[in-house]
gemmi code that builds the backbone of each chain (N, CA, C; Angstrom):
import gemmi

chains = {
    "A": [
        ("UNK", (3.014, -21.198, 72.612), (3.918, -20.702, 73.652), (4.865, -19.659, 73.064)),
        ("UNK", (5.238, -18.206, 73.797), (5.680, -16.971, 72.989), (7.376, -17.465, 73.793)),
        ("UNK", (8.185, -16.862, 72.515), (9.497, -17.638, 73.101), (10.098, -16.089, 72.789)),
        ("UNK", (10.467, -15.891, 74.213), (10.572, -14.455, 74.716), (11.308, -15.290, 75.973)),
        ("UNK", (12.930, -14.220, 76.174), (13.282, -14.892, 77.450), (14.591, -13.795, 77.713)),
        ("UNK", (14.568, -13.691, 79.180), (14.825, -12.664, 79.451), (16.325, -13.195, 80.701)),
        ("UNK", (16.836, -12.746, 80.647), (18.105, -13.122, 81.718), (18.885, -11.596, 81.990)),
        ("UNK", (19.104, -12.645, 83.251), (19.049, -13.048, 84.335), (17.658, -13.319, 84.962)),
        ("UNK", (17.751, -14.275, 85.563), (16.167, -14.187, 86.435), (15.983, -13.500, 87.346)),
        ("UNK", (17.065, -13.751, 88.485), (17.132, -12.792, 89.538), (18.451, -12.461, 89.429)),
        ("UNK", (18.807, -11.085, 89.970), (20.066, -10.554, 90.179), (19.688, -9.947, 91.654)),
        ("UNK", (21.002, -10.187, 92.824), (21.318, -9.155, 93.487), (22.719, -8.212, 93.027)),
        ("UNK", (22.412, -7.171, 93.266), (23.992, -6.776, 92.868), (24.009, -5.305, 94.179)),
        ("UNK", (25.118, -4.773, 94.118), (24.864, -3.135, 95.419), (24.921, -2.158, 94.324)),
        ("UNK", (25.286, -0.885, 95.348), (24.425, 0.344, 95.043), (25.967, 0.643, 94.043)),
        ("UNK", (25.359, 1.314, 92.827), (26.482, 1.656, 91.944), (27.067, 1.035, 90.815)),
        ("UNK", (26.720, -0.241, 90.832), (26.948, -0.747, 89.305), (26.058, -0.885, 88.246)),
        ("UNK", (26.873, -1.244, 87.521), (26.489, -1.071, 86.064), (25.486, -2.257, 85.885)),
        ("UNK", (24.248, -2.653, 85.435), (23.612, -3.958, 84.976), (22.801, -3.576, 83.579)),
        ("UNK", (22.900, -4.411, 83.383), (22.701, -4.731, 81.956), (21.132, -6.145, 81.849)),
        ("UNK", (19.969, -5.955, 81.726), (18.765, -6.924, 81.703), (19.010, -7.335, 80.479)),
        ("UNK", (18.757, -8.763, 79.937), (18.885, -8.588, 78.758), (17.254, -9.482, 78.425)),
        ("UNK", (16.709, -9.326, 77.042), (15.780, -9.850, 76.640), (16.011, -10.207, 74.831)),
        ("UNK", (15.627, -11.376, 74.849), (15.418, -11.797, 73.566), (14.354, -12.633, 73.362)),
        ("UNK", (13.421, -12.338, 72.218), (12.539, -13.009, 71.314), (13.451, -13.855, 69.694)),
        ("UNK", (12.395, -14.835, 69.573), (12.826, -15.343, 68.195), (11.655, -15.236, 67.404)),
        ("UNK", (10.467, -14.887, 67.799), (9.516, -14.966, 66.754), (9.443, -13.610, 65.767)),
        ("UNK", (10.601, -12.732, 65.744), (10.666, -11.971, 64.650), (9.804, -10.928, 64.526)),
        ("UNK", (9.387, -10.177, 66.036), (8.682, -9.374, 66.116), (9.219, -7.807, 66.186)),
        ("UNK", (8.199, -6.900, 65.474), (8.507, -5.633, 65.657), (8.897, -4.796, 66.873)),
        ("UNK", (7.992, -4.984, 67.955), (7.239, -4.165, 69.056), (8.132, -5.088, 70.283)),
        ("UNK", (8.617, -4.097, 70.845), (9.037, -4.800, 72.044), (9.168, -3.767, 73.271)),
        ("UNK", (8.655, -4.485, 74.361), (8.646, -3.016, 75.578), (9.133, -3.778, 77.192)),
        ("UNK", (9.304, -3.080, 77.827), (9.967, -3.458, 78.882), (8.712, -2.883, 80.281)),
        ("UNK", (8.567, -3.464, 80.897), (7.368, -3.271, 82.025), (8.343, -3.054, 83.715)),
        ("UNK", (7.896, -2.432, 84.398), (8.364, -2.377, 85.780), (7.407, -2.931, 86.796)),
        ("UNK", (7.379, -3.767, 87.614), (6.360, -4.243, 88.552), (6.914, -4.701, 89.868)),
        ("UNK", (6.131, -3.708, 90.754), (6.705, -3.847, 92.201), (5.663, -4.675, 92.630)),
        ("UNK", (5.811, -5.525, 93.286), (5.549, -6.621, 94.386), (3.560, -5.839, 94.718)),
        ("UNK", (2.791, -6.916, 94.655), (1.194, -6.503, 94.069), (0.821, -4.883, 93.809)),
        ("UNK", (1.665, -4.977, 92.730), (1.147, -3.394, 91.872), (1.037, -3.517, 90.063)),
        ("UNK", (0.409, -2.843, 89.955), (0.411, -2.950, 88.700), (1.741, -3.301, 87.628)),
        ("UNK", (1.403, -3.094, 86.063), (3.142, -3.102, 85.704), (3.145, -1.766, 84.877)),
        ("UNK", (4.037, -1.322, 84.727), (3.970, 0.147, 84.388), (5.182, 0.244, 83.247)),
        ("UNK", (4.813, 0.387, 81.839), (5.628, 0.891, 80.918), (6.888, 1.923, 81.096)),
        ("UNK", (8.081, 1.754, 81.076), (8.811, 1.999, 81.330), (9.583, 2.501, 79.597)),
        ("UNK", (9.607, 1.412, 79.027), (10.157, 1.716, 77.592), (9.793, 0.721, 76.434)),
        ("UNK", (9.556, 1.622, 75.581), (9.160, 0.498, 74.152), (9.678, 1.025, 72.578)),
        ("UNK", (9.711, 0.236, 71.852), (10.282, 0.000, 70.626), (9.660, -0.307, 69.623)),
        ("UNK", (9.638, 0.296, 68.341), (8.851, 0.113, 67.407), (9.593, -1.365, 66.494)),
        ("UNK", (11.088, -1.275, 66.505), (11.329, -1.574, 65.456), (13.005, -1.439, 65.814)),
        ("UNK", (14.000, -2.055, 65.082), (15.259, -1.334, 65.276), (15.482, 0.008, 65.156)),
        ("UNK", (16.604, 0.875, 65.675), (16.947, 1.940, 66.037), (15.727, 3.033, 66.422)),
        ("UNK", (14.502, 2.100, 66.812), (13.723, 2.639, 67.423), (13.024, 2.791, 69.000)),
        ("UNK", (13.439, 3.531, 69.574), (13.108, 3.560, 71.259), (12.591, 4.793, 71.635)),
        ("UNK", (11.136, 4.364, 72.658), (10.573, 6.006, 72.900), (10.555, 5.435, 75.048)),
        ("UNK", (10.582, 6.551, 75.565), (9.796, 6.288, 77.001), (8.273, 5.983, 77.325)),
        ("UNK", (8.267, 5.287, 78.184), (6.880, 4.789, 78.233), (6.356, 5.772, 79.707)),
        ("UNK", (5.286, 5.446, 80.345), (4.524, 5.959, 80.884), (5.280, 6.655, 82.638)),
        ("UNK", (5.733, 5.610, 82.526), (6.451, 5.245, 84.373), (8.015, 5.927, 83.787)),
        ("UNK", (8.723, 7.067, 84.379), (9.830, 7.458, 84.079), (10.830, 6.680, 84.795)),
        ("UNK", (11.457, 6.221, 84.053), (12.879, 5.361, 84.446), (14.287, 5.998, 84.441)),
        ("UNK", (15.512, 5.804, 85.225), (16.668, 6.132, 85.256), (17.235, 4.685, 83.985)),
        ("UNK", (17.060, 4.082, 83.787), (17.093, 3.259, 82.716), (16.848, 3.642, 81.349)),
        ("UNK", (17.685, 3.079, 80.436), (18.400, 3.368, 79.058), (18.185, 1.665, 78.448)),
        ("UNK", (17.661, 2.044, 76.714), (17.500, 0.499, 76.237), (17.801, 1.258, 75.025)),
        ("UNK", (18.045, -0.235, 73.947), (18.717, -0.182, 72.777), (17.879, -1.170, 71.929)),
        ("UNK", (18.221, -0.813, 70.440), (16.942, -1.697, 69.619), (17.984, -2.126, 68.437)),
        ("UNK", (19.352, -2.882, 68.294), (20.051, -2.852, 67.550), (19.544, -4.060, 66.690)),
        ("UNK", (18.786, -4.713, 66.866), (18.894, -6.021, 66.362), (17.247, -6.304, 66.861)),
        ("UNK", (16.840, -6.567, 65.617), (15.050, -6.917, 66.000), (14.665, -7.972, 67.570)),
        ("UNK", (15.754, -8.747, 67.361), (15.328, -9.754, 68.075), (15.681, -9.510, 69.747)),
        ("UNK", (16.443, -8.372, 69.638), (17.474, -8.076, 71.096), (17.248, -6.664, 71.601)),
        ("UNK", (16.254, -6.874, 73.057), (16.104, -4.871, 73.514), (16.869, -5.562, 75.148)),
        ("UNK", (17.897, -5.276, 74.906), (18.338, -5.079, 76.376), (18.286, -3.669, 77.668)),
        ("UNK", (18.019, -3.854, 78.450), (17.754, -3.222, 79.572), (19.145, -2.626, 80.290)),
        ("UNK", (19.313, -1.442, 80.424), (20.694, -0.723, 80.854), (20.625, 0.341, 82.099)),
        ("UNK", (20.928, -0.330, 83.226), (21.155, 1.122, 84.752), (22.524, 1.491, 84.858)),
        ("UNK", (23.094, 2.437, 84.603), (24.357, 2.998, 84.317), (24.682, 2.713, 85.992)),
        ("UNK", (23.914, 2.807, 87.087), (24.556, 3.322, 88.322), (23.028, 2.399, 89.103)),
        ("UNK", (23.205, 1.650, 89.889), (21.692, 0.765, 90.442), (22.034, 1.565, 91.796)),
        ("UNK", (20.247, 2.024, 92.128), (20.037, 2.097, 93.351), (19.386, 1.374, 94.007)),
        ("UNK", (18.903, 1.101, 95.263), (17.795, 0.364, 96.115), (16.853, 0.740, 95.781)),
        ("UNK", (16.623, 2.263, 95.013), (15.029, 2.266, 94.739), (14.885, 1.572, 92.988)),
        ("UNK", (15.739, 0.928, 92.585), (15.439, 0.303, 91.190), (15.142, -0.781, 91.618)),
        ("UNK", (14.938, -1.431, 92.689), (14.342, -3.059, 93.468), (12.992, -2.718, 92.386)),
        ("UNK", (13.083, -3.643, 91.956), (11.658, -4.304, 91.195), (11.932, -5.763, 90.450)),
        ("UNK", (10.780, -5.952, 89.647), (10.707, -6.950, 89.072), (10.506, -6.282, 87.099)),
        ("UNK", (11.283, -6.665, 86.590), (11.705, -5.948, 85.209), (10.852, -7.214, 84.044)),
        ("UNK", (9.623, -6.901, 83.733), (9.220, -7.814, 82.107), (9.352, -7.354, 81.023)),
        ("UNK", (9.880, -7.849, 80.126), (9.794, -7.616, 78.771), (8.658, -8.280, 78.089)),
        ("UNK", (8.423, -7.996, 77.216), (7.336, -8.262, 76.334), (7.641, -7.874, 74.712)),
        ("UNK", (6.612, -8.611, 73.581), (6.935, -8.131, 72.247), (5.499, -8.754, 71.472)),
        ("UNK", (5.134, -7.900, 70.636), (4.123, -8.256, 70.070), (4.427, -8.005, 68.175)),
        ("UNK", (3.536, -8.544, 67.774), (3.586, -8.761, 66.379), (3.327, -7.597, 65.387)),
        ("UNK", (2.663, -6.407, 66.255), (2.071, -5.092, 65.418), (1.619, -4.399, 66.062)),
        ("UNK", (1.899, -2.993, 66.003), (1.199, -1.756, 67.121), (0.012, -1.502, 67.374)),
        ("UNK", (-0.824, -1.908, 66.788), (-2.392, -1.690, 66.952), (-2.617, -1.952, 68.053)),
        ("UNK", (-4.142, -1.580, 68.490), (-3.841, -1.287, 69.980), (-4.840, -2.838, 70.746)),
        ("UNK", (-5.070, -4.133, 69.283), (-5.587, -4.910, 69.489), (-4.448, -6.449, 69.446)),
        ("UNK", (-3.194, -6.096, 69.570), (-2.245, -6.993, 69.174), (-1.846, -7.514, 70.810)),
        ("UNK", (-1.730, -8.753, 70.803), (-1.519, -9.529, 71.652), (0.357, -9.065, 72.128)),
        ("UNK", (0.378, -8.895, 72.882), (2.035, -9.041, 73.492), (1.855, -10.289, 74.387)),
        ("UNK", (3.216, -10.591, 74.485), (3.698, -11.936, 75.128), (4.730, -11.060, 75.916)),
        ("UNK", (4.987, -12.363, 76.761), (5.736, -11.882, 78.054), (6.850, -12.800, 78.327)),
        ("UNK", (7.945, -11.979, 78.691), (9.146, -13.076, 79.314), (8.698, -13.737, 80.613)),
        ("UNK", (9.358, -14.166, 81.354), (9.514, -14.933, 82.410), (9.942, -13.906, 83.812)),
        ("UNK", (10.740, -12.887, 82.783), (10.856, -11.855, 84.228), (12.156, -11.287, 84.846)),
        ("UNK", (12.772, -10.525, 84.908), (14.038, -10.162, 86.484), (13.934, -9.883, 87.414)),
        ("UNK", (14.141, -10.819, 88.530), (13.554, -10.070, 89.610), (15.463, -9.154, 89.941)),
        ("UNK", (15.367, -7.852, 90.343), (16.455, -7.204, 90.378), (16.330, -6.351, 92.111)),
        ("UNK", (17.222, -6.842, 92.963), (17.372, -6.611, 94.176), (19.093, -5.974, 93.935)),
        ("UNK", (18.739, -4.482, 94.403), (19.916, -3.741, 94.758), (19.958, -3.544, 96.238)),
        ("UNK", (21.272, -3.323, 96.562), (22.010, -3.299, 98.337), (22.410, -2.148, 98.758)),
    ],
    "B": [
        ("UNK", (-8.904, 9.630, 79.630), (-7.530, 8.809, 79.458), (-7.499, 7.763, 80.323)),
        ("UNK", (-7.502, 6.913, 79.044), (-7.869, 5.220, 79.738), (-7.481, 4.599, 81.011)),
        ("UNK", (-8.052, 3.985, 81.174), (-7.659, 3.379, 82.557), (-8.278, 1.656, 83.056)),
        ("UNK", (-8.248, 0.915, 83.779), (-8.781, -0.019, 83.650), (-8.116, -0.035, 85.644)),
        ("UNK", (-9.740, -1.029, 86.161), (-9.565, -1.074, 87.644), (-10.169, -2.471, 87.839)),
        ("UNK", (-9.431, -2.745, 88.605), (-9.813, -4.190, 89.323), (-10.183, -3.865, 90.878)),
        ("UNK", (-11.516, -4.017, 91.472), (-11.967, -3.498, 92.678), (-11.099, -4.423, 93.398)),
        ("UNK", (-11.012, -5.412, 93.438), (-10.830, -6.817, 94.186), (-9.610, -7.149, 94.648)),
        ("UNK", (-8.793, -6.480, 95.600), (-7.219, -7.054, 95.298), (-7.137, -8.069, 95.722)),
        ("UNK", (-7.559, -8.715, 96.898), (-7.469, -10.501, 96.915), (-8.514, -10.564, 97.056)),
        ("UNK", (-8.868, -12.259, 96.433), (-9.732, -13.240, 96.589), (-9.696, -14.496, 97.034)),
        ("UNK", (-10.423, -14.834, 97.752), (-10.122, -16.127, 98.529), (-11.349, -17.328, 98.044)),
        ("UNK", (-11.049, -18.273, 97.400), (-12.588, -19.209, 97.047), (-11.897, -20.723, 97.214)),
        ("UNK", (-12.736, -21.552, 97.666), (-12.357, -22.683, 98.220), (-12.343, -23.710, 96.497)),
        ("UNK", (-11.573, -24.665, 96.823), (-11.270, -25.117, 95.133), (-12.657, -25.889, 94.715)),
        ("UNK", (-13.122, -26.196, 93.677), (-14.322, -26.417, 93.020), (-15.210, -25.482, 93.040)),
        ("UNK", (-15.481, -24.548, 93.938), (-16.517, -22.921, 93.932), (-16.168, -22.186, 92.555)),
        ("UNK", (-17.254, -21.680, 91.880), (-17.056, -20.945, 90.455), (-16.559, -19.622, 91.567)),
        ("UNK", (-15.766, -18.726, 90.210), (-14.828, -17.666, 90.160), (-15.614, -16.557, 90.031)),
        ("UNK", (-15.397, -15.521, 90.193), (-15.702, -14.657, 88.938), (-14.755, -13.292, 89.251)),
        ("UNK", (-13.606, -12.614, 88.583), (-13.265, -11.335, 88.849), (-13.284, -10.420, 88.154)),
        ("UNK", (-13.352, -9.206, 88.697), (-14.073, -8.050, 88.156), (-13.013, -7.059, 87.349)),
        ("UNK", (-13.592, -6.240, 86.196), (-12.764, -5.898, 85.502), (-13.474, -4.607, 85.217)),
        ("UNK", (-13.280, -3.081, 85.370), (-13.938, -1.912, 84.765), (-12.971, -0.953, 83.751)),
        ("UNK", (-13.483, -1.113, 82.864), (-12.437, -0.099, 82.108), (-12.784, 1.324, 81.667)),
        ("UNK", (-11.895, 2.238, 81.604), (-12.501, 3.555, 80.707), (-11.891, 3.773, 79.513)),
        ("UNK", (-12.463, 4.218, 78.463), (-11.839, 4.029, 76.985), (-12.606, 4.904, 76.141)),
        ("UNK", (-12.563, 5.607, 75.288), (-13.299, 6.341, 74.340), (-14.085, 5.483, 73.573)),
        ("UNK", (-13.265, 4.791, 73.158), (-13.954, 3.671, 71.527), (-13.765, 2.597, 71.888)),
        ("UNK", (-14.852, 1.773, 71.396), (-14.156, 0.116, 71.534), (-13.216, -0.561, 71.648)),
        ("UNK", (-12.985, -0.791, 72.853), (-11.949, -1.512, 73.871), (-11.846, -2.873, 73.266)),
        ("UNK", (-10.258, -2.918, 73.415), (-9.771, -4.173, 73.092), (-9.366, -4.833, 74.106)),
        ("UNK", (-9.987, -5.767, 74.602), (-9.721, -6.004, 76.279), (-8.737, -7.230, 76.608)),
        ("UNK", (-8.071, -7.724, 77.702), (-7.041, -8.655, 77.995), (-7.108, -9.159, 79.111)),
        ("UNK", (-7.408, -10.761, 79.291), (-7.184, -11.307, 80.646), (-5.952, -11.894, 80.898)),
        ("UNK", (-4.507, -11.152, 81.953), (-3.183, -12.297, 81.554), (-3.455, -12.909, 83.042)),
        ("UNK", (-2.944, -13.583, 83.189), (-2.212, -14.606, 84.373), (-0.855, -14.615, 85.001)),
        ("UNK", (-0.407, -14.512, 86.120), (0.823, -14.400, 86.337), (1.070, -15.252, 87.756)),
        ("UNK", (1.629, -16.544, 87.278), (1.790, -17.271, 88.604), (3.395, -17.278, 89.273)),
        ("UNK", (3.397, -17.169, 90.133), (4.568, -16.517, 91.386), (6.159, -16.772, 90.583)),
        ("UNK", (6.882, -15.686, 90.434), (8.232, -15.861, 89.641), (7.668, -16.038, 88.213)),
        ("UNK", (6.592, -15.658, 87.673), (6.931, -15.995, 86.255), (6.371, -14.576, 85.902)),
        ("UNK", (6.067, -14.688, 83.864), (5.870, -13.817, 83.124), (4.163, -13.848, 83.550)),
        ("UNK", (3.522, -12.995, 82.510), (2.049, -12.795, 82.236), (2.116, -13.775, 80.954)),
        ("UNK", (0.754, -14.439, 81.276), (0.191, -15.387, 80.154), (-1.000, -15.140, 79.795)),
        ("UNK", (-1.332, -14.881, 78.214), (-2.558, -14.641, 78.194), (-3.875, -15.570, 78.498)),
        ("UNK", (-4.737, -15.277, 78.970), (-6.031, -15.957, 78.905), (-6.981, -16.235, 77.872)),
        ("UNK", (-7.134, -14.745, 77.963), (-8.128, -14.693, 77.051), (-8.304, -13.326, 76.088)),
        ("UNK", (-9.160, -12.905, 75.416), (-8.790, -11.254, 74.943), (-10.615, -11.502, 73.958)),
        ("UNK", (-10.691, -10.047, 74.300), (-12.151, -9.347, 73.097), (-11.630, -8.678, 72.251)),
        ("UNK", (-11.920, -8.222, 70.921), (-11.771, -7.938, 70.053), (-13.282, -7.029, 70.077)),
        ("UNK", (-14.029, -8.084, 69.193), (-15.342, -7.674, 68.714), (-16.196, -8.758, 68.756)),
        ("UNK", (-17.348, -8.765, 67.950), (-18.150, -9.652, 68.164), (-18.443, -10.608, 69.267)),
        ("UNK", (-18.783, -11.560, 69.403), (-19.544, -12.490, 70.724), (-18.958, -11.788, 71.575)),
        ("UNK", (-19.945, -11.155, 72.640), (-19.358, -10.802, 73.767), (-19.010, -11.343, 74.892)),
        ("UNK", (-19.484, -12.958, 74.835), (-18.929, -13.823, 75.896), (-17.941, -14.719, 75.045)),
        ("UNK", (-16.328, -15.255, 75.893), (-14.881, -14.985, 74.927), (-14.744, -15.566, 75.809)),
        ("UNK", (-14.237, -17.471, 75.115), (-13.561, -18.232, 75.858), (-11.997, -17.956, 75.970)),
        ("UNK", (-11.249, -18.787, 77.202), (-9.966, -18.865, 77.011), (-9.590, -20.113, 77.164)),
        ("UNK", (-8.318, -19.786, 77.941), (-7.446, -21.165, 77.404), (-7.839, -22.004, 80.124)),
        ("UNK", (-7.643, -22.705, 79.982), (-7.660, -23.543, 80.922), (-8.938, -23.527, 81.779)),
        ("UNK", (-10.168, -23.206, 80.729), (-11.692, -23.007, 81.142), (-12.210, -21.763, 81.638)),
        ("UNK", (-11.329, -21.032, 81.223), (-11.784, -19.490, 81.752), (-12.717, -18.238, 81.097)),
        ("UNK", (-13.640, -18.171, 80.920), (-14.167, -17.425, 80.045), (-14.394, -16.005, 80.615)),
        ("UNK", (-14.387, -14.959, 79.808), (-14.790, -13.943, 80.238), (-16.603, -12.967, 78.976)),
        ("UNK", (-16.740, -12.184, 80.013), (-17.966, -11.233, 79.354), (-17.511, -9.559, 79.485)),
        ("UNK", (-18.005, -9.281, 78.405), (-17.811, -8.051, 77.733), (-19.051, -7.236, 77.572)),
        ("UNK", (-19.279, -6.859, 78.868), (-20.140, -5.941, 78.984), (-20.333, -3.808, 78.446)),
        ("UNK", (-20.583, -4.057, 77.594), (-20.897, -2.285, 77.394), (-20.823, -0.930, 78.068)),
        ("UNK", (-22.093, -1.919, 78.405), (-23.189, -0.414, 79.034), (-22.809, -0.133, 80.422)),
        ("UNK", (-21.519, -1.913, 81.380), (-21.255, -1.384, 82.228), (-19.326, -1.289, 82.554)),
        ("UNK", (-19.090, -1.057, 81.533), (-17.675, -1.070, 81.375), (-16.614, -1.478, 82.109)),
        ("UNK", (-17.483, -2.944, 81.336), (-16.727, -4.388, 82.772), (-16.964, -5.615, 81.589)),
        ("UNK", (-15.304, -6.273, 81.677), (-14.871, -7.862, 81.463), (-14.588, -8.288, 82.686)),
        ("UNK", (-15.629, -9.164, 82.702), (-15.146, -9.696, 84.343), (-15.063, -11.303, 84.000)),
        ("UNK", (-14.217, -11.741, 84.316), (-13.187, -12.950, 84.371), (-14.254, -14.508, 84.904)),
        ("UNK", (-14.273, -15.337, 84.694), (-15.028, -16.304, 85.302), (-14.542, -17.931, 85.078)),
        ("UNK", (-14.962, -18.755, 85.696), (-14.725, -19.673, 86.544), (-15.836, -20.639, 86.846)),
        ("UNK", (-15.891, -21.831, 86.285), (-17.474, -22.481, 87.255), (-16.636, -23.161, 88.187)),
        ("UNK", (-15.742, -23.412, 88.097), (-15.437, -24.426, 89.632), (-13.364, -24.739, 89.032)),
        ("UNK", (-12.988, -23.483, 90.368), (-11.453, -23.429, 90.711), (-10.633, -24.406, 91.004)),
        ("UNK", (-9.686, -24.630, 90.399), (-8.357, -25.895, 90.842), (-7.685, -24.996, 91.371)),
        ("UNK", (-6.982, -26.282, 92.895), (-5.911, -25.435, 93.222), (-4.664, -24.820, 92.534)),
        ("UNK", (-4.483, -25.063, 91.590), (-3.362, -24.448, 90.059), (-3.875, -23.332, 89.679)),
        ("UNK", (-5.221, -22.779, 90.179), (-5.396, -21.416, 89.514), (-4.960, -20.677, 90.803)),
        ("UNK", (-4.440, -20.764, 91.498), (-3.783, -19.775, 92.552), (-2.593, -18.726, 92.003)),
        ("UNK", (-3.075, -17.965, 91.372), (-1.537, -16.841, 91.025), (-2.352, -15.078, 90.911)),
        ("UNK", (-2.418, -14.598, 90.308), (-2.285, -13.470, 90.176), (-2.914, -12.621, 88.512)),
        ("UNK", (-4.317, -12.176, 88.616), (-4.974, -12.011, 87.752), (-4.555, -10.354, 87.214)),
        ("UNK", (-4.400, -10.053, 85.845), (-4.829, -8.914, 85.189), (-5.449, -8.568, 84.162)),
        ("UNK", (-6.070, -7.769, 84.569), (-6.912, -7.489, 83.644), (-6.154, -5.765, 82.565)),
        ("UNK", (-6.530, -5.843, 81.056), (-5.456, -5.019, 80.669), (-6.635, -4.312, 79.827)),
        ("UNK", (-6.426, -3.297, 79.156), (-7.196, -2.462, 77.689), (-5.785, -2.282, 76.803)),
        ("UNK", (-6.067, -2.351, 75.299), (-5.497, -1.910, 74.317), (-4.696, -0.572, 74.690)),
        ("UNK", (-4.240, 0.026, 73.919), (-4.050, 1.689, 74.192), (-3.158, 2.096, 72.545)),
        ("UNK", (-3.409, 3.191, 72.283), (-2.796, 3.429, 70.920), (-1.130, 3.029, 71.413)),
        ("UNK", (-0.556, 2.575, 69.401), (0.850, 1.786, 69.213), (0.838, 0.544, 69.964)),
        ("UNK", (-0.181, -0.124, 70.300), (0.429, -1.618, 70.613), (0.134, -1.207, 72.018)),
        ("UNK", (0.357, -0.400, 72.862), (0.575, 0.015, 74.441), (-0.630, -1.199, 75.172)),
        ("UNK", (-0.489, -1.367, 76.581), (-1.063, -2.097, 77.490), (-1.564, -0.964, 78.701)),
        ("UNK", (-2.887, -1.104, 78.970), (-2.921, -0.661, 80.378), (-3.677, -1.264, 81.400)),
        ("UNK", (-2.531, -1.672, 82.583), (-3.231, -2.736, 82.939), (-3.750, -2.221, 84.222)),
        ("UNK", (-4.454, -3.288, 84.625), (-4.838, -3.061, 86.738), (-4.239, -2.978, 87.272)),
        ("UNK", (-4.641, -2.873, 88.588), (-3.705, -3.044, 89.656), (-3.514, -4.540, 90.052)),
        ("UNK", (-4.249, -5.656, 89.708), (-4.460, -7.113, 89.309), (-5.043, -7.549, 90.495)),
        ("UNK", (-5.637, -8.804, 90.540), (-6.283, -9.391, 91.663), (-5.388, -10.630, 92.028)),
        ("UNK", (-5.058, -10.939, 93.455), (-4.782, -11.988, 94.034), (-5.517, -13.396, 94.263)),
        ("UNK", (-5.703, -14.486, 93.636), (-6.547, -15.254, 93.963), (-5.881, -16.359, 94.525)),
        ("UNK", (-6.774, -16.979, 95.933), (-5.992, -17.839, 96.856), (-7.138, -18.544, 96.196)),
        ("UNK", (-6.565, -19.937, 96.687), (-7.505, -21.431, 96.700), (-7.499, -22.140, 97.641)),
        ("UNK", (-8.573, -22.316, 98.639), (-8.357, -23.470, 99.715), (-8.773, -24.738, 99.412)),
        ("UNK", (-8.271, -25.389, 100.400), (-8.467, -27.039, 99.967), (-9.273, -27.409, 100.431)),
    ],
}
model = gemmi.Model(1)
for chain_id, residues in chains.items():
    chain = gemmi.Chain(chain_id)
    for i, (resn, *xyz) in enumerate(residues, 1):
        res = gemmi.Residue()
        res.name, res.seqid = resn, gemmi.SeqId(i, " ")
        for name, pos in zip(("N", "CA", "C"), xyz):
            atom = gemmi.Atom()
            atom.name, atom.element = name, gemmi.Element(name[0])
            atom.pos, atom.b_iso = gemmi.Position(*pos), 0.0
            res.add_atom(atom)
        chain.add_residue(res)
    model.add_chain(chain)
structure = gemmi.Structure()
structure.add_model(model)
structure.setup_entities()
């Protein structure tokens, strides 16, 4: 069982504040990325991390900002939430970049803006 | 530039009926392939995954999948469904740095 956990589960919050996703692993992994998934759609890379002070954009362009200060900690950052950031936010982290390495998955945010 | 498709967006199979869902991928080189699971409010769990060798690749709660070549398809299987497999199938490919690319995933209902 991958011990990856992500909080808040669900948030509502309105249009204009600040939220903060947060995600943490303990199994001491390099690789950690953050997924976007709207309600039966795929999940779409949003942002990932090699390593501390390492962060690139992923596939799906986000108004969202993440940080890699601490191996174990990539938190998720919307300076300003709109209604179109309604999704469901996963993190994930895997053991090595190869493109055969298993990632694990949090549990999830579901994030409803007003 | 890779891609991976799941024809099937829901499926409906009555519980004890074998499974089977479909998986096509596109990839240059040998695909590293991924079956996760995702049941309602939670994360993705893996199933199962190919690497190399045996091309038929058990998983974890009787699920096996096949790793077909020539028709660039892991398709997911099942001899006979519990109602607990009701959630939400994906199917994923490798992608250079660790990356995931997944389906659009399949819905699977279970009747009683």
């Amino acid at each position: 069982e991958a011990d990856i956990y992500q909080t808040p589960r669900y948030l509502v919050i309105g249009t204009g504040k600040k939220i903060t996703l947060e995600c943490s692993q303990t199994m001491g992994h390099d690789k950690m990325y953050w997924y976007q998934q709207d309600p039966g759609m795929e999940l779409h890379l949003i942002h990932y991390s090699y390593g501390v002070n390492s962060t690139e954009k992923g596939d799906l362009s986000s108004e969202s900002t993440v940080s890699r200060i601490r191996t174990e900690h990539f938190p998720l950052t919307l300076e300003s939430a709109r209604p179109s950031h309604t999704s469901q936010y996963l993190c994930a982290s895997s053991p090595g970049g190869g493109t055969g390495n298993i990632q694990y998955f949090g549990a999830g945010t579901r994030l409803s803006v007003l | 530039a890779q891609s991976v498709t799941q024809p099937d967006i829901h499926i409906t199979v009555s519980e004890g009926a074998s499974l089977e869902l479909r998986c096509n991928y596109s990839y240059g080189a040998t695909p590293y392939l991924f079956w996760y699971v995702q049941s309602p409010g939670q994360g993705l769990q893996l199933l199962l995954k190919y690497f190399s060798g045996d091309t038929l690749v058990q998983g974890i709660k009787g699920f096996e999948a096949e790793f077909k070549r020539s028709q660039s398809s892991f398709n997911l299987r099942k001899p006979s469904v519990h109602w607990s497999d009701a959630a939400e199938y994906f199917c994923a490919v490798g992608a250079v740095g660790g990356k995931l690319i997944f389906g659009q995933g399949t819905t699977l209902q279970v009747k009683p």
